[in-house]
C-alpha positions as CSV (number, residue, x, y, z in Angstrom):
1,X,125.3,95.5,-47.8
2,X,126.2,94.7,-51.8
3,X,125.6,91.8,-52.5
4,X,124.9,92.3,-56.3
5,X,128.5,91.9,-57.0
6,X,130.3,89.7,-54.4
7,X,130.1,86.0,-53.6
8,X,129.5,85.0,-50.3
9,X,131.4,87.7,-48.6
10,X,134.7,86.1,-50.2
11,X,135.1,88.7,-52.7
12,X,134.1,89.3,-56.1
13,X,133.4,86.1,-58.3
14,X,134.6,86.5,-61.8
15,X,132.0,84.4,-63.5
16,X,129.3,86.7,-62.3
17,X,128.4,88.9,-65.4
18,X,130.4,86.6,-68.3
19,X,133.6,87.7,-66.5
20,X,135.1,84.0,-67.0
21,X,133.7,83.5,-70.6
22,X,137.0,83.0,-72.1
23,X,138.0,80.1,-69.5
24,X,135.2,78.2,-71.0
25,X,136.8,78.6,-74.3
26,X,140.4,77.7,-72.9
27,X,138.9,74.3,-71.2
28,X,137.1,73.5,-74.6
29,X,140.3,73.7,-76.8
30,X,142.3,71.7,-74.5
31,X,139.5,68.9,-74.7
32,X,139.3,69.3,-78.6
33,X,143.2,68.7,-78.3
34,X,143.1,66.3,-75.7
35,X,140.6,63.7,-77.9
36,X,142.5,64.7,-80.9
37,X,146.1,63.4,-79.9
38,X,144.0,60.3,-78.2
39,X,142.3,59.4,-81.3
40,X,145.5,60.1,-83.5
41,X,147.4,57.7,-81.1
42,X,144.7,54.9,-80.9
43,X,144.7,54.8,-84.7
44,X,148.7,55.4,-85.6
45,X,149.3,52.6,-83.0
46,X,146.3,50.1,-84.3
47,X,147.2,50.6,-88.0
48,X,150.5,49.4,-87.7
49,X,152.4,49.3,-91.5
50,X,154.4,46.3,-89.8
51,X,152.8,42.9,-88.8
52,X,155.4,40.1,-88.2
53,X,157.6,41.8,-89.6
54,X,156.0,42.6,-93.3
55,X,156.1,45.9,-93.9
56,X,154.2,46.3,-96.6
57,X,157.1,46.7,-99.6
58,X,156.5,44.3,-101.9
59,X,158.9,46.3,-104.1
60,X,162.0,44.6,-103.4
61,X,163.0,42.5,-105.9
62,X,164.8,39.0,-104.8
63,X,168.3,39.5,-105.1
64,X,168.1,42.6,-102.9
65,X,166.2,40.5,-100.5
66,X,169.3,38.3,-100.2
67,X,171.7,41.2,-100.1
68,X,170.1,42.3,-96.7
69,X,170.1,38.9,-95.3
70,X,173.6,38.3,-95.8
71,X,174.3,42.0,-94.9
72,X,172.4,40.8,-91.5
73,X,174.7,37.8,-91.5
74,X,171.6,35.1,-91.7
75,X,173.3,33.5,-94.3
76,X,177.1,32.4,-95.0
77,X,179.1,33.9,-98.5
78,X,178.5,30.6,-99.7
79,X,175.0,30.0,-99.3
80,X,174.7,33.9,-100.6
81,X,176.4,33.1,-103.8
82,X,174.9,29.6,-104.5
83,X,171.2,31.5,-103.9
84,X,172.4,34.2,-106.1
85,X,173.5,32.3,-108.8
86,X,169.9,30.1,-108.5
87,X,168.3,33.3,-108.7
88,X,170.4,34.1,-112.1
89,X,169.2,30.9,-113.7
């Protein structure tokens, strides 16, 4: 009986004689990726630009500061132009 070959009389096993090398390489990728996404995530979500609501643009100058709130209705016309015109000064 051959038995070089076969595995336990279930047939012929594929790893026998580097015949599954390349599965091996398969399951390595997928753990490369795998890691890679998790560690991309864990620091994309921990370095968060915006913290209480700062995102980090200091560029703004005041008056356009005041155009968004009143374009987010925080503040009435009139408080917009008397803040405006204080800003003018």
């Amino acid at each position: 009986m051959m038995m070089g070959r076969w595995f336990g009389g279930w047939g012929y096993d594929p790893f026998i004689d580097g015949g599954g090398w390349w599965m091996m390489g398969i399951g390595m990728l997928f753990n490369i990726l795998f890691w890679g996404a998790l560690i991309y995530l864990a620091i994309r979500f921990l370095n968060k630009s915006s913290v209480n609501g700062f995102d980090g643009n200091q560029s703004e100058n005041p008056e356009e500061i005041l155009r968004k709130r009143y374009a987010r209705s925080e503040i009435t016309r009139e408080e917009y132009q008397q803040m405006l015109a204080d800003l003018k000064k």
